[in-house]
C-alpha positions as CSV (number, residue, x, y, z in Angstrom):
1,X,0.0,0.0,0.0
2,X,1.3,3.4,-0.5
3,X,3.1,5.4,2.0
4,X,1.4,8.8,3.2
5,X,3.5,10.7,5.7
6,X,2.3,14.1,8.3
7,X,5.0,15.8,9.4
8,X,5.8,19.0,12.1
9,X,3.1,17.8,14.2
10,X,4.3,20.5,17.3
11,X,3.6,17.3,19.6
12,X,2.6,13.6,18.9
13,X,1.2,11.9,21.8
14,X,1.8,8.1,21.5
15,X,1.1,6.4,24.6
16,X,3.9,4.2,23.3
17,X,4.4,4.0,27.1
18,X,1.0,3.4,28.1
19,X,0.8,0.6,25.5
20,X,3.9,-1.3,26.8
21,X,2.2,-1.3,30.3
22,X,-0.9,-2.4,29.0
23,X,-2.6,0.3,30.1
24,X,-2.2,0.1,34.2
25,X,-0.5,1.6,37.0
26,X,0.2,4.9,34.7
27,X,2.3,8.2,35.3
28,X,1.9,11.0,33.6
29,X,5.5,10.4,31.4
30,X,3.2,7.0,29.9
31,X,2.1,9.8,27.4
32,X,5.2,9.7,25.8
33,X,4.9,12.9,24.1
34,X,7.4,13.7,20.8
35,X,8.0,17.3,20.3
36,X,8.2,18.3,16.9
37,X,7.1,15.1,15.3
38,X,6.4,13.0,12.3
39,X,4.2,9.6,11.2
40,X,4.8,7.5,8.2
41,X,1.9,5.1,7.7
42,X,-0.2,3.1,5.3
43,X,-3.7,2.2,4.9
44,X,-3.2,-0.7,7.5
45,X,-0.4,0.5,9.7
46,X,2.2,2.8,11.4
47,X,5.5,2.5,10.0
48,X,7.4,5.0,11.5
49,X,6.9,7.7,14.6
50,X,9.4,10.4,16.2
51,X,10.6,13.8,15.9
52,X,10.9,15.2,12.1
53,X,14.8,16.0,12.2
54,X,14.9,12.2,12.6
55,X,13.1,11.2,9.9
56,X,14.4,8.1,7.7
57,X,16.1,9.3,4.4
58,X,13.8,6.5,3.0
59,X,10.7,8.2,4.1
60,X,11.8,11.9,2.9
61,X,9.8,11.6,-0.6
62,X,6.7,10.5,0.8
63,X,4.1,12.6,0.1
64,X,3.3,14.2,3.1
65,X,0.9,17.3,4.6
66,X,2.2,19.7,6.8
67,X,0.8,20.0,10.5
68,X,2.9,22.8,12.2
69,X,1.4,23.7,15.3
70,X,-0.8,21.0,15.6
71,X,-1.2,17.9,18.4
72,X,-2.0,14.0,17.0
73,X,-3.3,11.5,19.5
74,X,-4.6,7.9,19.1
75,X,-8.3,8.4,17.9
76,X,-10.7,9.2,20.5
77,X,-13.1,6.0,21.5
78,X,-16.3,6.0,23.4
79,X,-16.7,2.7,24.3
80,X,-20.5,2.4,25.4
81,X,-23.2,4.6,24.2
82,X,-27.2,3.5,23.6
83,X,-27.7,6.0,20.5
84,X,-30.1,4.1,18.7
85,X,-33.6,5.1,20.1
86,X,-36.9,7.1,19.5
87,X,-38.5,10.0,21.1
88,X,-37.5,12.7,23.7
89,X,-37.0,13.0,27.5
90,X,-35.5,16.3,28.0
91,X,-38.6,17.2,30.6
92,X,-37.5,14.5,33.0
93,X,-34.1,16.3,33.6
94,X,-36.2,19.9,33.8
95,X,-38.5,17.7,36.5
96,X,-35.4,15.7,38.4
97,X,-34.5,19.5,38.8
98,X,-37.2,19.9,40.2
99,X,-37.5,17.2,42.9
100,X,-38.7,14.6,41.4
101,X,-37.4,11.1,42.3
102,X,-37.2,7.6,39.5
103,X,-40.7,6.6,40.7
104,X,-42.0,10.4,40.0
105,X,-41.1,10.3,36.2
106,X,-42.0,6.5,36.2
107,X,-45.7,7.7,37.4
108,X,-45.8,10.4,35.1
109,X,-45.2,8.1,32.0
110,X,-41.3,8.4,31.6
111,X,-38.2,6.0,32.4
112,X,-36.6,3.7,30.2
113,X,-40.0,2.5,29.6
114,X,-41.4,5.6,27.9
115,X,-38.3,5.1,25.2
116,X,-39.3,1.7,24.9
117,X,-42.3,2.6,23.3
118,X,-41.0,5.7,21.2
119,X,-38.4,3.5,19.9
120,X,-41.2,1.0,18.7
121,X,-43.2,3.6,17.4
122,X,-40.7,5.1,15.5
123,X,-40.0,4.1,12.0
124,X,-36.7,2.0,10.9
125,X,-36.1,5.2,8.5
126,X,-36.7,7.6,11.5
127,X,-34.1,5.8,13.9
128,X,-31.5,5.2,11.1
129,X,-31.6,9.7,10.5
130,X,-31.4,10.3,13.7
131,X,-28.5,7.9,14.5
132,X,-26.9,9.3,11.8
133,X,-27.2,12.5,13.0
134,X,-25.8,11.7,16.3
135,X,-22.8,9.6,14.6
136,X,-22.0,12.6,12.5
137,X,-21.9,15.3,16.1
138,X,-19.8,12.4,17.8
139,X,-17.3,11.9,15.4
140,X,-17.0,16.0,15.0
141,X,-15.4,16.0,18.6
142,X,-12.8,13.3,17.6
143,X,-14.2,10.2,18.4
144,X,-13.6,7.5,15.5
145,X,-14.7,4.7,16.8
146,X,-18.4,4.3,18.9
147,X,-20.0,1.3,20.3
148,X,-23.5,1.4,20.0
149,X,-25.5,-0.8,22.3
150,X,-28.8,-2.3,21.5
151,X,-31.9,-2.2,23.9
152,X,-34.9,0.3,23.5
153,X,-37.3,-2.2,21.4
154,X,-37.6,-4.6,24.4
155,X,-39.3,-7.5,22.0
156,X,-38.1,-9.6,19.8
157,X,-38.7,-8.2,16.5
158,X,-38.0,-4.7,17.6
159,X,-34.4,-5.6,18.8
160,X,-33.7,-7.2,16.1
161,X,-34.3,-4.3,13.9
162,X,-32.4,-2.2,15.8
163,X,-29.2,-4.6,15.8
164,X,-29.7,-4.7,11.8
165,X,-30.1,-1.0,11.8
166,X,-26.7,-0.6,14.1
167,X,-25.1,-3.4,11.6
168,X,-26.4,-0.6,8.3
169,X,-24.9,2.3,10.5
170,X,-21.7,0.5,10.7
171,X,-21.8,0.0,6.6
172,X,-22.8,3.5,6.3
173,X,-19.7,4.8,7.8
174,X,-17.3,2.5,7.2
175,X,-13.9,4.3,6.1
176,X,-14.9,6.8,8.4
177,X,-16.3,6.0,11.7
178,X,-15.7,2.3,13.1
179,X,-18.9,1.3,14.8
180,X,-18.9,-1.8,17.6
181,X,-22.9,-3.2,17.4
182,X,-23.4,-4.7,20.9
183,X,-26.8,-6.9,21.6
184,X,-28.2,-5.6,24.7
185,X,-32.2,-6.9,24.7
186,X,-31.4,-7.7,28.0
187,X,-31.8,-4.3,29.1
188,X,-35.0,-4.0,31.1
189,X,-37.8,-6.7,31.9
190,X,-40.9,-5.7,29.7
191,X,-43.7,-5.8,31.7
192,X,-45.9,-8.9,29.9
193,X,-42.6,-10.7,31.8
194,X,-43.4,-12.2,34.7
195,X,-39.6,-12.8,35.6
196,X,-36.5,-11.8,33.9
197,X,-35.4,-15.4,32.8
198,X,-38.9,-16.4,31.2
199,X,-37.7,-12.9,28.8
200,X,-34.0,-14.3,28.4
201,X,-35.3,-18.0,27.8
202,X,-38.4,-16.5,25.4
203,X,-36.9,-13.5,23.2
204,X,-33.4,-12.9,24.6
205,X,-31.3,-15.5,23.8
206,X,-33.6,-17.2,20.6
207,X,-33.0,-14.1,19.4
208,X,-29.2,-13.6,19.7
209,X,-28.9,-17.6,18.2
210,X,-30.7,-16.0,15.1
211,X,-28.5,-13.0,14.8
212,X,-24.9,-14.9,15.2
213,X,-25.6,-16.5,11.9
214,X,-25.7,-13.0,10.4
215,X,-22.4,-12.2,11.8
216,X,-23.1,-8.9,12.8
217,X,-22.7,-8.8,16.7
218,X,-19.4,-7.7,18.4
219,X,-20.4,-8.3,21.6
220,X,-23.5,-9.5,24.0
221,X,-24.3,-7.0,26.9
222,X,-26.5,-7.6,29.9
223,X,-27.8,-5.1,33.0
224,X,-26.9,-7.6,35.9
225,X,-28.4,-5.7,38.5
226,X,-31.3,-6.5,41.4
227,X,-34.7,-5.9,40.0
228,X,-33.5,-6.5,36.0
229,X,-31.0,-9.6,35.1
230,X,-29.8,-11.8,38.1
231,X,-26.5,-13.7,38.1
232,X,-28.4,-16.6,37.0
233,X,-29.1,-14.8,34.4
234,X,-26.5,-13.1,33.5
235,X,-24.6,-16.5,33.6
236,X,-26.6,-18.3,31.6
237,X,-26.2,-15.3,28.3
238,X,-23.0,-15.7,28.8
239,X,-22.4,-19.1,28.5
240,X,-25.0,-19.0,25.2
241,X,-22.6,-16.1,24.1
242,X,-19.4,-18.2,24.8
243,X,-20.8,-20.8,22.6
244,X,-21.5,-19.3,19.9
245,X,-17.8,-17.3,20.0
246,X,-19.6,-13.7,21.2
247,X,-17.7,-11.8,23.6
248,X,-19.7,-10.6,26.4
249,X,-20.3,-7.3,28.8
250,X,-21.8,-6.5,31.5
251,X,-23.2,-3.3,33.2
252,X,-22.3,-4.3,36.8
253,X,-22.5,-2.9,40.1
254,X,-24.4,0.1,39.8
255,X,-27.2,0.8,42.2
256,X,-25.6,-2.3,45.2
257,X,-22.0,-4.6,45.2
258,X,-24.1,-7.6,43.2
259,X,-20.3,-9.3,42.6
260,X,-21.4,-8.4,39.0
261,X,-17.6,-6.8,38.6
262,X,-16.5,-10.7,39.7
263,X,-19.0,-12.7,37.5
264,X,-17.5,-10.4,34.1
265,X,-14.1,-11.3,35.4
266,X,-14.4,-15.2,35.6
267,X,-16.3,-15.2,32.2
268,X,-13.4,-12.8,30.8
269,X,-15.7,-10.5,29.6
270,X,-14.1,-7.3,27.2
271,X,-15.5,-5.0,30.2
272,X,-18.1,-4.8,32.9
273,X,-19.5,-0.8,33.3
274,X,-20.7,1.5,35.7
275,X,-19.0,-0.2,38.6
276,X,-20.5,2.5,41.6
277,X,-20.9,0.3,44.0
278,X,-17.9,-2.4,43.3
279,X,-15.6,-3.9,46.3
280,X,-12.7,-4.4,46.9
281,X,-12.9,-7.8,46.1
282,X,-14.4,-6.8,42.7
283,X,-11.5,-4.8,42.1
284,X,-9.1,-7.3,42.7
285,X,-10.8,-9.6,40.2
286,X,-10.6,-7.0,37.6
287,X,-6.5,-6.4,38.3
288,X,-5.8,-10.0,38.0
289,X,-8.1,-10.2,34.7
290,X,-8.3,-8.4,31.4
291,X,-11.2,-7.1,31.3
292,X,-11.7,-3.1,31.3
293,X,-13.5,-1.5,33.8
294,X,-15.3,1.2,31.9
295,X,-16.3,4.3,34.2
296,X,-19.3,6.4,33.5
297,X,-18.8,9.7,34.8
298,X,-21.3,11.1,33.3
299,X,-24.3,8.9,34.8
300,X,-23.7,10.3,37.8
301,X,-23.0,14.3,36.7
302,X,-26.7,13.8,35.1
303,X,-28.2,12.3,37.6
304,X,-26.5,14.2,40.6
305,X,-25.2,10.9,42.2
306,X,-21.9,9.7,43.4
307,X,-19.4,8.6,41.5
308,X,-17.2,5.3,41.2
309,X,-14.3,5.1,43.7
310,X,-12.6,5.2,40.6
311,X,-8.4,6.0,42.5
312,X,-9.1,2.3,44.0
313,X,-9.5,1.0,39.9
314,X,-6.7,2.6,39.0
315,X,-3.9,1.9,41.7
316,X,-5.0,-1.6,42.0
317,X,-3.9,-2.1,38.6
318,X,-7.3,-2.2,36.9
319,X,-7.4,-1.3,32.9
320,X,-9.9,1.6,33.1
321,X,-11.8,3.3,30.6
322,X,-14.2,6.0,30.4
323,X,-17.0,6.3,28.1
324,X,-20.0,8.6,27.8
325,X,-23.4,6.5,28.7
326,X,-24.6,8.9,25.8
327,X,-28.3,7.8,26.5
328,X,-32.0,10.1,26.8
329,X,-32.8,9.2,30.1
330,X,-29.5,9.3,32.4
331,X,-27.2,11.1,30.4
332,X,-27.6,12.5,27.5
333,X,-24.7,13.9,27.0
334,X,-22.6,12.7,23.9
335,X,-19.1,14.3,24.2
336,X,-16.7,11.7,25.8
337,X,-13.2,14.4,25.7
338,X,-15.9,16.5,27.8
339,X,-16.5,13.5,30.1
340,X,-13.7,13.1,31.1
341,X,-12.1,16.0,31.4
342,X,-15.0,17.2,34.1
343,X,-14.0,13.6,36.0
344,X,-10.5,13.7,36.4
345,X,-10.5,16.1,39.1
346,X,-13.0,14.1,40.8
347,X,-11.4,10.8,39.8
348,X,-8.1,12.0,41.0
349,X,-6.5,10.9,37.1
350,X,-3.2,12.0,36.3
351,X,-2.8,13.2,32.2
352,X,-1.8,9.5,31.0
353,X,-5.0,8.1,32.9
354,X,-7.4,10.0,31.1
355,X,-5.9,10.0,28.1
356,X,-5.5,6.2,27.6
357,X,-9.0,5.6,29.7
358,X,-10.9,7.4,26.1
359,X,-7.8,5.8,23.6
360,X,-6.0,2.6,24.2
361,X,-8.1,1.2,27.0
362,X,-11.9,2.4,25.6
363,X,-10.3,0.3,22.3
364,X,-8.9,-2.7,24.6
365,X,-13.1,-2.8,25.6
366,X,-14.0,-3.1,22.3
367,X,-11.9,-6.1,21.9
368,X,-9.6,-3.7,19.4
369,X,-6.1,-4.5,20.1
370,X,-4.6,-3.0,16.8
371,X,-5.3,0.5,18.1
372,X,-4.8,3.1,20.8
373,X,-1.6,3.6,20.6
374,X,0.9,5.2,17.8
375,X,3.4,2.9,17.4
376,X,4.7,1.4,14.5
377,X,2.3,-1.9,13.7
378,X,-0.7,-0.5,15.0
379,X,-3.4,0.7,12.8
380,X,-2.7,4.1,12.0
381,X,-6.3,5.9,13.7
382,X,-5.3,9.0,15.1
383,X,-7.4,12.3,15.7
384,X,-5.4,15.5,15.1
385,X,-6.0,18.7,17.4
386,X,-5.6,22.3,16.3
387,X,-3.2,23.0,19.4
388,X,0.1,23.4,19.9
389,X,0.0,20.9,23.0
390,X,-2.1,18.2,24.8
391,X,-2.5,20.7,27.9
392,X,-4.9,23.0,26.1
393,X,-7.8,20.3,24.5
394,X,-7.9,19.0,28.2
395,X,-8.0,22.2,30.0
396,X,-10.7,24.1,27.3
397,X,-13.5,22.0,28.8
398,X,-16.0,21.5,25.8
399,X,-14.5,23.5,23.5
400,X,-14.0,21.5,20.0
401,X,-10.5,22.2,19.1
402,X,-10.5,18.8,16.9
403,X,-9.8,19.2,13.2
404,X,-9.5,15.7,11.7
């Protein structure tokens, strides 16, 4: 493949170190920032990385672009967004504001169950504009590659739709945004349910059987938490998923320590999510494990709740991530750079941890090992900054400074 070379990047940040320490116990010199740096790559990979004045005589005809006075990273990744869904909920914040409690908007016809039925009400073209809408913001920030979970049609023939529909999103933007489509009908209990494994036994799992032989799925997600899916439950998806060579997820831990962080562990799942209310002996499991524990900051800014003890994750070894929840009921905000950049404080991060937790680790949660990182080998996804250095994107909180 031909060569293509940018050159007088002011910094390149590689996280060459990061990458070498798979993405735990991090200080802030993991970045491993190049001053005044070039990248040689191809279509597939990185061939060469480091400062300009060093580049190989071999590389020097390239043809190149010029990026004085700009800042490359690896490409930004939000690992776990619910995009796909149907109608508006912007007067349950105005009314959580305002006093109101889960059970309050529940009674007044919202909650997860109010997108349920917009979703099913909405029309396959309707869902696929809008997506496409919200892809196109996303990836305007610098993120280039999105997970988007499954989960608002709640029935059989509605969540299938919707994992075709993320499956056409994914062909829709190929070349230019990398799309993970993650199964997650076990999301809530519809009500005709009289227990949450007569749903997984009836529509869940007949229906992921019938979508493997697509070949569509990336991964198969579940909310293991009291009052929706049970470690029974959860256990039993997995083990469906394991047989039929899906990785799973999990969203874990959330409202009480259910051991859900342990269960993802044990069943090496690519991450488990949320993770408020995790212990220490869930933490341990996920040090000695590979799977990432992706943090959700922004659940809990929404919502005005606490957040994860997130210092315990990371100086116990943990891989941690952070991703944006982007979801209409608990947070609608879409803007994972802006996520994390409000957490960090709160999370106690140093630079390289929130850096890597939205680059090389959101990837490693996506089961994409070839990126993150920009090193020669890896796959040359990168997101370039129009600032002279890293310090300025993270402290202009919200302010879109991404050009490429």
């Amino acid at each position: 493949m031909s060569l293509k070379a940018f050159r007088n990047f002011s910094q390149i940040v590689t996280l060459a170190k990061s990458f070498e320490k798979d993405g735990r116990h991090l200080q802030p010199e993991d970045l491993s920032i190049i001053e005044q740096a070039s990248i040689v790559f191809d279509s597939d990979e990185i061939v060469w990385v480091g400062r300009d004045e060093d580049l190989l005589n071999e590389y020097q005809s390239v043809p190149s672009e010029d990026f004085h006075g700009k800042t490359l990273l690896p490409e930004l990744v939000d690992s776990h967004t619910h995009l796909v869904f149907g109608g508006d909920r912007s007067s349950e914040y105005s009314m959580r504001l305002n006093g109101a409690d889960y059970q309050d908007i529940a009674n007044a016809g919202g909650g997860i169950l109010s997108t349920m039925k917009a979703t099913n009400l909405a029309t396959h073209d309707e869902l696929f504009e809008s997506a496409v809408k919200r892809i196109e913001r996303i990836y305007s920030y610098g993120v280039g590659t999105i997970e988007i979970k499954s989960g608002y049609g709640l029935n059989y023939e509605k969540e299938k739709e919707c994992s075709l529909l993320i499956s056409k999103l994914k062909d829709h933007f190929k070349g230019q945004v990398q799309i993970s489509n993650t199964f997650m009908a076990a999301h809530a209990v519809p009500k005709k349910y009289e227990s949450s494994n007569e749903y997984i036994n009836k529509e869940v799992i007949p229906l992921l059987k019938e979508l493997s032989e697509f070949g569509i799925i990336d991964a198969v997600d579940i909310f293991h938490e009291e009052g929706y899916f049970d470690e029974v439950d959860t256990q039993q998806l997995f083990d469906v998923a394991s047989f039929l060579n899906i990785p799973v997820k999990s969203h874990a831990d959330e409202f009480k320590d259910n051991k859900g962080a342990i269960l993802a562990a044990k069943n090496h799942a690519l991450s488990t999510d949320h993770l408020l209310c995790t212990g220490d002996d869930g933490i341990k499991a996920l040090a000695g494990s590979n799977t990432v524990a992706t943090l959700l900051p922004g659940t809990g800014f929404f919502l005005g709740k606490p957040q994860a003890n997130a210092r315990a994750f990371f100086d116990a070894g943990v891989k941690v991530a952070i991703a944006s929840d982007y979801n209409p009921g608990s947070c609608h905000c879409d803007n994972v750079l802006l996520v994390a950049s409000l957490a960090a404080p709160t999370y106690k991060m140093n630079i390289a941890e929130l850096w890597s937790a939205i680059t090389l680790n959101a990837a490693h949660a996506l089961n994409l090992k070839k990126q993150g990182a920009l090193v020669p080998g890896l796959a040359p996804r990168f997101t370039i900054f129009d600032t002279d250095n890293l310090d300025k994107i993270t402290y202009h909180w919200g302010v879109n400074l991404c050009i490429r």
